[in-house]
N, C-alpha and C positions, 0 to 999 in steps of 0.2 A: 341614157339618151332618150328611151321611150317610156312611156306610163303602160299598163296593163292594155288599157283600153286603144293603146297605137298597136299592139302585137297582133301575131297570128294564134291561131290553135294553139301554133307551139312552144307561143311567148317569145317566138324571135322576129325582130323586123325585116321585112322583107328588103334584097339587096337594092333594090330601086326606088327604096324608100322614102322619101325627102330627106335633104339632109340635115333638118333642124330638128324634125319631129319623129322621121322614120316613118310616116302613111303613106299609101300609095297615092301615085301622081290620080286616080281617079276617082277616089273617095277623097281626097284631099283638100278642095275650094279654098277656101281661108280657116286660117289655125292659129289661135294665141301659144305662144309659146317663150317663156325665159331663154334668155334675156334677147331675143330676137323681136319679141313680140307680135301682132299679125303679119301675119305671112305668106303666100301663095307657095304652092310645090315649087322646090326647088331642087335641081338634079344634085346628089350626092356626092362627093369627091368618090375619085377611084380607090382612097383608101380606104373611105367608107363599104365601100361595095365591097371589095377583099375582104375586110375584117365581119362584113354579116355575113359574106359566102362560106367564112371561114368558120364563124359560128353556128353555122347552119348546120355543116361538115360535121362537128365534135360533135353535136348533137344525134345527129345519125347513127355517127358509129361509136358513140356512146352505151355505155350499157345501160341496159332495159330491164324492166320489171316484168319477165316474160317467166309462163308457168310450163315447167317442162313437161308438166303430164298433159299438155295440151296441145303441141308439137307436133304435125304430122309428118310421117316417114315413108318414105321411098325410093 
């Protein structure tokens, strides 16, 4: 749905994304995009937003590249 340069840090789009491009409504102005072509923000369907909250989610509690000697305990 998005190119690299539409993502976050985390390479996911945020759930308020537009729903052509996936940018936020405020970096957003106008955006060429297939097959919609220029376009202003436009609010995302609610299945949209489910299925990035959703992506978001797996990502989180996804497993991580984490070094256990590094771990603080208490």
């Amino acid at each position: 749905m998005t190119s690299d340069d539409e993502q976050g840090e985390s390479g996911l789009t945020t759930p308020n994304g537009c729903r052509w491009c996936g940018l936020g409504e405020r970096e957003h102005y106008r955006r060429w995009k297939p097959p919609v072509g220029w376009h202003h923000w436009t609010p995302p369907t609610d299945d949209q937003r489910k299925e990035r909250m959703q992506a978001r989610r797996r990502h989180v509690e996804g497993p991580h590249d984490v070094d256990d000697r590094y771990l603080l305990c208490g």
